[in-house]
C-alpha positions in Angstrom: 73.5 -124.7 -254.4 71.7 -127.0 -252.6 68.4 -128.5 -254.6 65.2 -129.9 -253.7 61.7 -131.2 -255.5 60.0 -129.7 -253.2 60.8 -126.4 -250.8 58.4 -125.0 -248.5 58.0 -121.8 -246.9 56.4 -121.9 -243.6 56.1 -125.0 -241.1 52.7 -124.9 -239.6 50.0 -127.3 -241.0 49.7 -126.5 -244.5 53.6 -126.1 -244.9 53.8 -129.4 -242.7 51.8 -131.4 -244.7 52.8 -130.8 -247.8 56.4 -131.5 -247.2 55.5 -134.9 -245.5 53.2 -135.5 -248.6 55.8 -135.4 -251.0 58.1 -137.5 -249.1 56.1 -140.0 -248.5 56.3 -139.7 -252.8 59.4 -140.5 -252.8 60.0 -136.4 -253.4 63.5 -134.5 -251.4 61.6 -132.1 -249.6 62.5 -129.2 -247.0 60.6 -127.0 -244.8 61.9 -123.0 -244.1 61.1 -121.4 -240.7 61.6 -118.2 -239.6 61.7 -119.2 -236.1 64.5 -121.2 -234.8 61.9 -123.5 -234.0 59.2 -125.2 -236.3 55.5 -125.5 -236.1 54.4 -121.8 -237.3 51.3 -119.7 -236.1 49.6 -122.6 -235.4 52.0 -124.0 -232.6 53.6 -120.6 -231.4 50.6 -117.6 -231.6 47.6 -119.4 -233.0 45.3 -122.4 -232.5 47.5 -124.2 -230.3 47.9 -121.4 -227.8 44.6 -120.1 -227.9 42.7 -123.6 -227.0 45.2 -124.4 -224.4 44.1 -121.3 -222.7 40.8 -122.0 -223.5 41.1 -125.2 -221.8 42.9 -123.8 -218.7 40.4 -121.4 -217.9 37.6 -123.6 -218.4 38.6 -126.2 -216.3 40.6 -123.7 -213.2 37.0 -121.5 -213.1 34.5 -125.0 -213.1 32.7 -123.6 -216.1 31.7 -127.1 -216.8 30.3 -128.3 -213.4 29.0 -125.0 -213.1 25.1 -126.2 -214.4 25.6 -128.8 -211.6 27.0 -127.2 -208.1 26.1 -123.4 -208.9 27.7 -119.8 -210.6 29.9 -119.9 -207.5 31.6 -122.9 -208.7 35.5 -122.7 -209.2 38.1 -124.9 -208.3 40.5 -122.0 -207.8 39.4 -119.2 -206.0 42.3 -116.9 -207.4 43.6 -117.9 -210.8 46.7 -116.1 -212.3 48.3 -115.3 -215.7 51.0 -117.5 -214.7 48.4 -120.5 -214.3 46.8 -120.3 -217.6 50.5 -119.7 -219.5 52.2 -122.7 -217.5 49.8 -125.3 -218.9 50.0 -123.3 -222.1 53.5 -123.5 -222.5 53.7 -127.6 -221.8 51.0 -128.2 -224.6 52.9 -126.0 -226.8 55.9 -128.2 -226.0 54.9 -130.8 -226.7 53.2 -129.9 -230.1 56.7 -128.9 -231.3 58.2 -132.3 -230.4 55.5 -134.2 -232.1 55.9 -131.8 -235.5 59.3 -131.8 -235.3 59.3 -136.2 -234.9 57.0 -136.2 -237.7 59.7 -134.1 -240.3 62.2 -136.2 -239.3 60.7 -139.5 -239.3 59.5 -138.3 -242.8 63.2 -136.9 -243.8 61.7 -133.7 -244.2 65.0 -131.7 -244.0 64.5 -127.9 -241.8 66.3 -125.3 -242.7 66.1 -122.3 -240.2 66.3 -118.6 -241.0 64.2 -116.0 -243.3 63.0 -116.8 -247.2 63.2 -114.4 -249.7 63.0 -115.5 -253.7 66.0 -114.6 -255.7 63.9 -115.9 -258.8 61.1 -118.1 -259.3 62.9 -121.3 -258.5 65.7 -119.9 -255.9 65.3 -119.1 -252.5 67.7 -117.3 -250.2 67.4 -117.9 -246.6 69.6 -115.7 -243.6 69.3 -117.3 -240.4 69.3 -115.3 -237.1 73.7 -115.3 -237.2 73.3 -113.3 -241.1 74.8 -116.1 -242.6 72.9 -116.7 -246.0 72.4 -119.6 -248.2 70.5 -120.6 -251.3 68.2 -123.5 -252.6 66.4 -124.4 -255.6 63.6 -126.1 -255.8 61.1 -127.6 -259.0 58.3 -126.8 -256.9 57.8 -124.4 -253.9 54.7 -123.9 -251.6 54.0 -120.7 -249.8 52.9 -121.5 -246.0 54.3 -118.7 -244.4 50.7 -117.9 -242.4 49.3 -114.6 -241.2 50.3 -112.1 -238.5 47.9 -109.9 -236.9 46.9 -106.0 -238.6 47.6 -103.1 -236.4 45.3 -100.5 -237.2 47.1 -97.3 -237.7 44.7 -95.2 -235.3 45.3 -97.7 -232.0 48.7 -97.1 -229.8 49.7 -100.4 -229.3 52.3 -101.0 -226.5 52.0 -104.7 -225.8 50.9 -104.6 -222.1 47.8 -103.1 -222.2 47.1 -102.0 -225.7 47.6 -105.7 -227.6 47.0 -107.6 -230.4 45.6 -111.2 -230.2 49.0 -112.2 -230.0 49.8 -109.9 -227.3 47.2 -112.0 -225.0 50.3 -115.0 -224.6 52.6 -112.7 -222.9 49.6 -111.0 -220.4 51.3 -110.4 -216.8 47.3 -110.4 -215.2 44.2 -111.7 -215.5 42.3 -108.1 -216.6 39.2 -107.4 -214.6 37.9 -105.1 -217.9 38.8 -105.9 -221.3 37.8 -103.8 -224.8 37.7 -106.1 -227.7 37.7 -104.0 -230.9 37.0 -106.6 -233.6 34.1 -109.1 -233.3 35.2 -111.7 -235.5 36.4 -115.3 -234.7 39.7 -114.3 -232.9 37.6 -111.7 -231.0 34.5 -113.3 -230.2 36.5 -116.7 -228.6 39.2 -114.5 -226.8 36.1 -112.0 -224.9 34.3 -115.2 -224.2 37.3 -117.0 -222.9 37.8 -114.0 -221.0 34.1 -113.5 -219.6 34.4 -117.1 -218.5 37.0 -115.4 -216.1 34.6 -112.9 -214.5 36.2 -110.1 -216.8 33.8 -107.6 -218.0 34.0 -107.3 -221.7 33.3 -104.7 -224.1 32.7 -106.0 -227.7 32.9 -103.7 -230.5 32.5 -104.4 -234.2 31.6 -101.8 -237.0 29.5 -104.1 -238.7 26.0 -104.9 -237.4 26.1 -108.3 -237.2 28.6 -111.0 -235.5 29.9 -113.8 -237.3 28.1 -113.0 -240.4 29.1 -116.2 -242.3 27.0 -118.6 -239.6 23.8 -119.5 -239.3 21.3 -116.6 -237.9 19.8 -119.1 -235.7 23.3 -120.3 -234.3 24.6 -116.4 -233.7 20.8 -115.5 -231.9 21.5 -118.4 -229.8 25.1 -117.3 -229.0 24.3 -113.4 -229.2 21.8 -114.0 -226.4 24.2 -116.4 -224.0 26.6 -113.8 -224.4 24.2 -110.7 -223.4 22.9 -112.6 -220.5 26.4 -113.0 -219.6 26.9 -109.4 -219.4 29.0 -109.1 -222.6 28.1 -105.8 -223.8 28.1 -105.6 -227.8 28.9 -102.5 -229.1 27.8 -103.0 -232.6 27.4 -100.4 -236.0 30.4 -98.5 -233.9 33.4 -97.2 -235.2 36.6 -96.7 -232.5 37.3 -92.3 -232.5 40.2 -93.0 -230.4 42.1 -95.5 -228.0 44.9 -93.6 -225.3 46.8 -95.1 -222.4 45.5 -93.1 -219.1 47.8 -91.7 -216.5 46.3 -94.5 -214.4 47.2 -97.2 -216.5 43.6 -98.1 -218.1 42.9 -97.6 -221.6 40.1 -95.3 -222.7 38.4 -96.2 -225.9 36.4 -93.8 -226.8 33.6 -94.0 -230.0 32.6 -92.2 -233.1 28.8 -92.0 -231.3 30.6 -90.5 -227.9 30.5 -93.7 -226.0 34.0 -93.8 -223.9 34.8 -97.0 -222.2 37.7 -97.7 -219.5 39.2 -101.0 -219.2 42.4 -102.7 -218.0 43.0 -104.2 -221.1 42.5 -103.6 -224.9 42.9 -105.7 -227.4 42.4 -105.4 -231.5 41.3 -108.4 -233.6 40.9 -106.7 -236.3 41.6 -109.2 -238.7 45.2 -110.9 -240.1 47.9 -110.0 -242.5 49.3 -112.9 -244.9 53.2 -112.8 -243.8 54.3 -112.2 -247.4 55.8 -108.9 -246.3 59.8 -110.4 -246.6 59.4 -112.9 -249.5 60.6 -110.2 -252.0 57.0 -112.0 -254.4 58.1 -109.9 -257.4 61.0 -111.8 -258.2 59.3 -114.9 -258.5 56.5 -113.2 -260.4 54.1 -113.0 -258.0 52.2 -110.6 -256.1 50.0 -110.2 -253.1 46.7 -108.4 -252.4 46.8 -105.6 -250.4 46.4 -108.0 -246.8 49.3 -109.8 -248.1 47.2 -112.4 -249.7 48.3 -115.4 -252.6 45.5 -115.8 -255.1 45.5 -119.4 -256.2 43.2 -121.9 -258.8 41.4 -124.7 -257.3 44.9 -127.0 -257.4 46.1 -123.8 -255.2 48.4 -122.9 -257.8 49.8 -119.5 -258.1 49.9 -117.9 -261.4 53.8 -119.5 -261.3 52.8 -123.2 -262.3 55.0 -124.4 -260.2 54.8 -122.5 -257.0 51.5 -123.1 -254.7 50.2 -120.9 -251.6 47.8 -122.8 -249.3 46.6 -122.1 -245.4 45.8 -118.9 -244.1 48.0 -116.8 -246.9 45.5 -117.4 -249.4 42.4 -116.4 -246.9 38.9 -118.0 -246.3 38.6 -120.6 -244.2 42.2 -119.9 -242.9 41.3 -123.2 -240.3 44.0 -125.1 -239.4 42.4 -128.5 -240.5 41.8 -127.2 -244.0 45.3 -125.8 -244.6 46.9 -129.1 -243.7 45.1 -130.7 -246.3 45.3 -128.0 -248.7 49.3 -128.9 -248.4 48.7 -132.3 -248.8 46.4 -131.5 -252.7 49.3 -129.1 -253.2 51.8 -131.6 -253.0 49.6 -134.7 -254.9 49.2 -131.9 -257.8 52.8 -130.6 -258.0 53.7 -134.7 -258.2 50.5 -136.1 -260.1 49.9 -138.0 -257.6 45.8 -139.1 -257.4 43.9 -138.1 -254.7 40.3 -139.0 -253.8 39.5 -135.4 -251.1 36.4 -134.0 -250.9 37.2 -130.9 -249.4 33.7 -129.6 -250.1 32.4 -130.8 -246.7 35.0 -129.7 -244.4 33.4 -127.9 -241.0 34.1 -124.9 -239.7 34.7 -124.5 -235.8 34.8 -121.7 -233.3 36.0 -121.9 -230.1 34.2 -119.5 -228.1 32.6 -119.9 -224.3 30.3 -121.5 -226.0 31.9 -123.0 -229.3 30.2 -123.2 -232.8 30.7 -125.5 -235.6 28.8 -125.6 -239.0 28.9 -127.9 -242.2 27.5 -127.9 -245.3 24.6 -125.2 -246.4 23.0 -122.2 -244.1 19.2 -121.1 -244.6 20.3 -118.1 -246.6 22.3 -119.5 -248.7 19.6 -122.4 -249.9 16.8 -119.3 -250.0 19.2 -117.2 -252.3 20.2 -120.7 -254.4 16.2 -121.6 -254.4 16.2 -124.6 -252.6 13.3 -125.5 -250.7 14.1 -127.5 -247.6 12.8 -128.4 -244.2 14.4 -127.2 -240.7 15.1 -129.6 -237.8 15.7 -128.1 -234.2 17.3 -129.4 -230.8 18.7 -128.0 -227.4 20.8 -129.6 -226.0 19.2 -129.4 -222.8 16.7 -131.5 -224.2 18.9 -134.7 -224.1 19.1 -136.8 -221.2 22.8 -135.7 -220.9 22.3 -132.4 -221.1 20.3 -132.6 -218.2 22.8 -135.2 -216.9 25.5 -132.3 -216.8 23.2 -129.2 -216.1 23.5 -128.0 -219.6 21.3 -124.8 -219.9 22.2 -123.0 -223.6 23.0 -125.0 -227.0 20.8 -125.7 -230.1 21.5 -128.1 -233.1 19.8 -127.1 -236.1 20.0 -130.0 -239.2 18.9 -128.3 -243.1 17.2 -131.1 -244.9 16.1 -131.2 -249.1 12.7 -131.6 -249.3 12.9 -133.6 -252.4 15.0 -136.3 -251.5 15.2 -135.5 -247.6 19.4 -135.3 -248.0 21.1 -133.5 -245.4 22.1 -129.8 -246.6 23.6 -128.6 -243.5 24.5 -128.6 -239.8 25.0 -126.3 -237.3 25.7 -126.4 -233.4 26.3 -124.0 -231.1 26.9 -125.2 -227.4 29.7 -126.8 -225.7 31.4 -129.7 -227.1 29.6 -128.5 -230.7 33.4 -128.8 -232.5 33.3 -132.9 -231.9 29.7 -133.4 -232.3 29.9 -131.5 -235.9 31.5 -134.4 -237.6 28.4 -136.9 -236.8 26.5 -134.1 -239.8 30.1 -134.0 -241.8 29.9 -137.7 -242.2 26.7 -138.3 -242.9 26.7 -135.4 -245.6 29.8 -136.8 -247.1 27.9 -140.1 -247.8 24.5 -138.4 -249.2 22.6 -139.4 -245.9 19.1 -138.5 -245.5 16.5 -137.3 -242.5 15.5 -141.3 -242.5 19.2 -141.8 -241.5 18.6 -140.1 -238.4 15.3 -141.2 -237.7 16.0 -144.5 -237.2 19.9 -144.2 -236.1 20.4 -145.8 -232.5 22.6 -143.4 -230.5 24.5 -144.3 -227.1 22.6 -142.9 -224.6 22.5 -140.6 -222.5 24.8 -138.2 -225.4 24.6 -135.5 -226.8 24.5 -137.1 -230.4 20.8 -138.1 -229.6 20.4 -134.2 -230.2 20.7 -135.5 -234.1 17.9 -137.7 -233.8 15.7 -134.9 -231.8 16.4 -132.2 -234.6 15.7 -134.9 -237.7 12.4 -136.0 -235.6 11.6 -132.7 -235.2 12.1 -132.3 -239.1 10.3 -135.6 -239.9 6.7 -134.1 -238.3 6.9 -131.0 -240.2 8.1 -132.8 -243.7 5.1 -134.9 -242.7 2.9 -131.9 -242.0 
């Protein structure tokens, strides 16, 4: 039997990380992956893909230039499925050969096939011939990722009834779509979608959208999105979903609403892919989402097994599950480490995207902080009106005892890259003076930092 310090389960970011952490310790470490090829969710069904297309569609409708030379704007009149999945499928491509350089230049050693735990420090793994092996392993981390839940009351057939990761293998651009799920994976696909000309149908139980953001940021966003013509059907439960004789799908509602569309697709949240690892024999066991609990060293309550990325839930980003590898791997190995993971942002990539760091207004009202507000659009800068920029607000959260920076939050285009000017200067304790008397490169939208703090500045004054 074959042994290693450290065996992971599951090659995308988290699983990536902390096998290339370990060997850069000097550790033997290997990744398992299911596929026959590495780079998980991430690379196959999941960030990867999904901003790729984001990208495509973006750039093939002019949804950029569109502020400048008109609504009309495209630069091609009739795009296809075949359009967006080509430049998909290179990017993907070339992700894989950059992960798979990294292992190896790292001596990460793959192993290809299955895991399952024989006991807490043996793994089993059957590749796609049946041919089984086993590994041992002082120390094991769980990266094996989510997969999207199929709710038991939707028909899905993977043309036209689909889950999120149905939308990779679409034969045509729909000219109707039903989103049932109004969470991150649904909010970015219907607005990637709208940005097409398809009209969407957005449908959520709850009554809110993105309830963990700022309720400035989702007003801001809720109203792009209505103006738009994104209909939000919110507080509404789905009766029933059927396949017509037609070919469109008819959801219908619990209040009697019934909507046709081309396409349908659930986001109605992920399943931790823990479904296989046969967790009892290691002592373990998941949640009823397939979940790992873990302690802040994202441990397991098997010392010596660790879960991190989207199998142990919230955030469930991509960024923050590579580094969670990496603190996996520094623990399992007392190595030192010197992360701050408390200021990590949080982005969305809808049409248009949303990024937030640090505090929202809620949360310092229910903790009892006072504070001060600071507020710019983005059409306010000279380079928003530069690029014909009509939506996008950046709200800053500042103490009002010694002016620190609490929080930031952007919605607008580009608001993913522009987050980390706020991460930053949070990381380093920097105050509302910071900003007041920072020089920005102008015209930029960074100089929306400076608007927001000024703005702050004359009421803190006031």
């Amino acid at each position: 039997m074959e042994s290693f310090d450290l065996l992971v389960i599951g090659s995308g970011p988290g699983g990536q990380r902390a096998a290339i952490q370990a060997a850069k310790l000097g550790k033997r470490a290997a990744v398992i992956e299911r596929r026959e090829i590495v780079g998980g969710v991430t690379a196959h069904t999941g960030t990867i893909p999904s901003k790729t297309l984001r990208e495509a569609v973006l750039y093939l409708c002019g949804w950029r230039e569109k502020g400048i030379y008109g609504r009309s704007h495209r630069v091609k009149a009739d795009i296809t499925a075949e359009d967006l999945l080509e430049r998909l499928n290179i990017t993907v491509r070339h992700e894989i050969e950059i992960i798979q350089h990294q292992l190896s230049r790292n001596g990460v050693r793959v192993i290809s096939g299955l895991a399952k735990f024989l006991d807490a420090h043996t793994v089993q793994v059957t590749n796609v011939a049946g041919h089984s092996a086993e590994y041992r392993a002082e120390h094991v981390v769980i990266a094996t990722g989510t997969v999207p839940h199929r709710p038991a009351n939707i028909p899905f057939d993977d043309e036209t009834i689909i889950d999120s990761d149905g939308l990779l293998h679409i034969r045509s651009i729909p000219r109707s779509m039903v989103v049932i799920g109004a969470g991150v994976i649904g909010v970015e696909y219907a607005t990637i979608f709208s940005a097409l000309d398809a009209r969407i149908t957005l449908i959520d139980s709850r009554n809110t959208i993105l309830d963990f953001v700022d309720a400035d940021i989702v007003d801001e966003f809720r109203h792009d999105l209505q103006s738009r013509g994104i209909q939000l059907r919110l507080g509404e439960d789905v009766a029933s979903v059927e396949k017509c004789a037609d070919g469109k799908v008819l959801t219908v509602l619990k209040s009697g609403k019934r909507i046709r569309s081309d396409l349908l697709m659930a986001a109605s949240g992920r399943m931790g892919a823990t479904a296989d690892l046969d967790l009892a024999r290691a002592g373990l066991a998941a949640d009823d989402r397939g979940r790992l609990t873990v302690g802040p060293t994202y441990q397991t309550n098997v010392p010596h097994i660790y879960a991190v990325g989207d199998v142990i839930g919230f955030p469930a980003l991509a960024s923050t599950s590579a580094e969670q590898g990496r603190l996996a791997a520094c623990h399992a190995f007392a190595a030192s480490t010197d992360s701050s993971p408390e200021h990590f942002p949080l982005g969305i990539y809808a049409v248009p995207e949303i990024s937030i760091v640090g505090k929202t207004e809620s949360q310092l009202r229910k903790e009892g902080i006072a504070y001060e507000t600071g507020v710019a659009r983005l059409r306010e800068t000279a380079r928003g009106q530069i690029q014909g920029v009509q939506e996008g607000l950046l709200k800053l959260l500042f103490d009002l005892k010694d002016h620190k920076l609490l929080g930031a939050h952007i919605v607008g285009e580009g608001a993913t890259e522009l987050i980390h000017i706020g991460q930053a200067v949070m990381a380093h304790g920097g105050t509302l003076e910071y900003f007041v008397g920072a020089v920005f490169n102008y015209p930029t939208f960074a100089e929306a930092y400076k608007i927001a703090a000024l703005d702050a500045w004359n009421r803190v004054r006031a």
